[in-house]
C-alpha positions in Angstrom: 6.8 -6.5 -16.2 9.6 -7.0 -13.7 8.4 -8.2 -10.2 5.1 -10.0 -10.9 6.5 -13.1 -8.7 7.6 -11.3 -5.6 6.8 -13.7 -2.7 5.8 -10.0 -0.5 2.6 -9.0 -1.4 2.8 -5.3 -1.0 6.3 -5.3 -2.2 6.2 -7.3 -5.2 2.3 -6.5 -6.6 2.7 -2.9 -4.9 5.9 -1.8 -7.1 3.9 -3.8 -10.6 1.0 -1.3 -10.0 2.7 1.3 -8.6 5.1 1.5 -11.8 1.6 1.3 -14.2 0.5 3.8 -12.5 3.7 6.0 -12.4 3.8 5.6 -15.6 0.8 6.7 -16.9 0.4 9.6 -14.5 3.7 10.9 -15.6 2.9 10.4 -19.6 -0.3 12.2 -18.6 1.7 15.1 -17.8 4.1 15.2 -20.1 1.3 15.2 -22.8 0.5 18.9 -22.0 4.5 20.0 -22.1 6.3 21.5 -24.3 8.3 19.3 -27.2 11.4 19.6 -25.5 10.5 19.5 -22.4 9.4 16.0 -23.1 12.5 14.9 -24.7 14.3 15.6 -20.9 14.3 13.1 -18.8 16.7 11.4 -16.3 18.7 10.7 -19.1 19.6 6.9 -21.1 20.4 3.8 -19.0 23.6 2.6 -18.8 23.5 -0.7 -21.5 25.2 -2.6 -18.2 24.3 -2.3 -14.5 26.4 -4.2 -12.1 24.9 -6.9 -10.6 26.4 -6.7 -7.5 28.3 -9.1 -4.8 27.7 -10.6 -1.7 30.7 -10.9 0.4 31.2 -11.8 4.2 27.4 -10.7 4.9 27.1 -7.6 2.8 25.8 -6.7 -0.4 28.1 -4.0 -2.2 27.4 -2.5 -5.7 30.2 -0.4 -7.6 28.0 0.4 -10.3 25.3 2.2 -7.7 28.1 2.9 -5.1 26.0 1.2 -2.5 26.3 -1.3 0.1 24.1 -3.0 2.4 24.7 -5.6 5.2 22.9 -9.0 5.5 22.1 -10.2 8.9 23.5 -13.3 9.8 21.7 -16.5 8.7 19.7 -14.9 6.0 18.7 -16.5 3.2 19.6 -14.9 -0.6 16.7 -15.4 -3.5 18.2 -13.2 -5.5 18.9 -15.7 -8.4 15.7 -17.3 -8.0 13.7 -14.0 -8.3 14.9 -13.0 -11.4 14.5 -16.6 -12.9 10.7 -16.5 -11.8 10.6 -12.9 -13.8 12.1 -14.3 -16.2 9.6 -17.6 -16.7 6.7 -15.1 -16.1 7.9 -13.0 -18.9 8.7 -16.0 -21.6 5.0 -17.3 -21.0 3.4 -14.0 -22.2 5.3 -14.0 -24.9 7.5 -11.6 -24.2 11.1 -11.5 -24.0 13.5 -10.7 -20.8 15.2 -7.9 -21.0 18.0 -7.5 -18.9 17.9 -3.5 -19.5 14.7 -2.9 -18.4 15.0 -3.9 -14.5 16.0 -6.7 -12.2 16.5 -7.5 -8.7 19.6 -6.8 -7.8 19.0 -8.0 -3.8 16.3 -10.3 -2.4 17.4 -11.3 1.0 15.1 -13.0 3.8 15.3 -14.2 7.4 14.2 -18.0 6.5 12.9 -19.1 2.6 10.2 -17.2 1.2 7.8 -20.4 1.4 8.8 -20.9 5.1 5.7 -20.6 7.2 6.1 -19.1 10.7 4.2 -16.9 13.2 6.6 -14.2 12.9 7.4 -11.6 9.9 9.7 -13.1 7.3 12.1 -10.1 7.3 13.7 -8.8 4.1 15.7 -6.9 2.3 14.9 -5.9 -1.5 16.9 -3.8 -3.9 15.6 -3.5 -7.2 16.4 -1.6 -10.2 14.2 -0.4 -13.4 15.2 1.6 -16.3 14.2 5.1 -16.1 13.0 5.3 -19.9 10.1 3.4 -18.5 8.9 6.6 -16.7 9.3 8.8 -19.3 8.9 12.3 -18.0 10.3 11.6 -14.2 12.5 14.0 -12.8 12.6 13.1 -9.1 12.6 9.8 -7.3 9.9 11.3 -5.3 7.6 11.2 -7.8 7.0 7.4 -7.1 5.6 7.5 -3.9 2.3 8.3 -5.3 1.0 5.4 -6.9 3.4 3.2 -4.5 1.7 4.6 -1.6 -2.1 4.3 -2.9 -1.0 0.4 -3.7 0.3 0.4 0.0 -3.5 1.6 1.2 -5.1 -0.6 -1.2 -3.0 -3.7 -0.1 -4.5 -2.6 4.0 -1.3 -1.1 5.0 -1.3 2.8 6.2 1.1 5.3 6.0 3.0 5.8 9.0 5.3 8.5 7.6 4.5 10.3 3.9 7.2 10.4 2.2 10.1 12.4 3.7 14.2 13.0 2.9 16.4 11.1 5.2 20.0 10.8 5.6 21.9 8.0 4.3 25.6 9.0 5.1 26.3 11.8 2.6 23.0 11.1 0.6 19.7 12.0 0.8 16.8 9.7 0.1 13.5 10.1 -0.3 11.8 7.4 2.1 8.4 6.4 2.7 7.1 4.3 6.0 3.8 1.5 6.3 2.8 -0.9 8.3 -0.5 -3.8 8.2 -1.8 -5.5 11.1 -1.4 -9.3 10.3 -3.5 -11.4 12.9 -1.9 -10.9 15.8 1.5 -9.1 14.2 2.3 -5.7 12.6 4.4 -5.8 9.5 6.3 -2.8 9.0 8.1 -1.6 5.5 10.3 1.3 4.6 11.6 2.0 1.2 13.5 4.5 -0.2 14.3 5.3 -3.7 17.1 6.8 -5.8 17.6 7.9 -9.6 20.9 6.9 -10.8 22.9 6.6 -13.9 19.7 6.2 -15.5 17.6 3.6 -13.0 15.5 3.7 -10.8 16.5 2.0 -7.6 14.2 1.0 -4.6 15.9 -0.4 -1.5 13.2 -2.0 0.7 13.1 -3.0 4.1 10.5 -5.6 6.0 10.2 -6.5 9.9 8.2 -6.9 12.6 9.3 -4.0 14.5 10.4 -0.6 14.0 13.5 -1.3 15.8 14.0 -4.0 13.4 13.3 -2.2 10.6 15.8 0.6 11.2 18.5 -1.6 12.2 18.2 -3.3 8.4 18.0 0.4 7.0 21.2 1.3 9.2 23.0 -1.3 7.6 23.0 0.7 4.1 25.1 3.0 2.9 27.0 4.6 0.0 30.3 5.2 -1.3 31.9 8.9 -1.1 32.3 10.4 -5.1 36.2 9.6 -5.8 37.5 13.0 -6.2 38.5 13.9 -9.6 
């Protein structure tokens, strides 16, 4: 399953349980619906989902109609991420499939395996086929499991789930935070259903203000009018 190698505890073990357990809470219900009910869904992945580019410090993704700014000096793992996924998945014997999710953006304010006193920053952006979760309807719905992994990894719930503003979108976001010796680490992600994937865009500092000045740095295309 994508993700097993993220460096981020919460972030990388968090979304692998979290998804398990989406997924099987969602089957659960769709158990007890109606034949056709169960056939409706969020609808078929597209076969191709851009990758994305990094250019002059941001992140843009035509495919998603997102972008999302890169502080200065980050490092990008996006590459090695998915290569580590992609390992992972080859010695269980099962076989990468680029349809079923990647990471489309891991950025970080010094190498993953950096030791410091302070937070290693971050950006993620990560995508996952919808067909995984048969029966999901809302991106809400993934805050549940995500944020009993959260509480189970020692972080707490600073803000349940809520819809905030992203220029002319609306995202479902969730905040947390974990005390860490001496430091707090604090995590926002929101999520989004589109063209058939799920899409988390995660955020990691060691201050709110930090944290909201990584999240002010996304944002998404207007709809080209038609």
């Amino acid at each position: 399953m994508l993700f097993r190698c993220f460096r981020l505890a919460f972030v990388f073990l968090g979304i692998v349980i979290a998804a398990a357990a989406l997924q099987a809470q969602i089957q659960s219900s769709s158990s007890n619906s109606h034949p056709s009910q169960k056939a409706r869904g969020v609808g078929h992945s597209d076969l191709v989902l851009d990758a994305g580019t990094v250019t002059n410090g941001v992140y843009r993704n035509k495919s998603l109609g997102l972008a999302c700014k890169i502080p200065a000096g980050w490092v990008l793992r996006t590459d090695e991420m998915n290569t580590e996924d992609d390992e992972q998945a080859e010695a269980g014997d099962a076989k990468p499939d680029a349809k079923s999710g990647k990471v489309l953006l891991a950025a970080f304010s010094r190498p993953p395996q950096a030791r410091a006193e302070d937070v290693n920053s971050s950006i993620v952006i990560a995508a996952e086929s919808a067909l995984t979760y048969p029966g999901l309807k809302e991106a809400a719905q993934y805050f549940g499991p995500l944020t009993e992994v959260a509480k189970a990894q020692g972080f707490s719930v600073v803000e349940e789930p809520y819809e905030f503003p992203v220029g002319a979108k609306t995202l479902p976001r969730g905040d947390f935070q974990k005390d860490v010796g001496s430091r707090v680490m604090r995590q926002s992600t929101l999520v989004m259903l589109a063209r058939g994937w799920v899409v988390s865009m995660t955020f990691i500092g060691g201050t709110e203000d930090e944290v909201e000045e990584l999240v002010e740095g996304l944002s998404f295309a207007l709809p080209r009018a038609k």
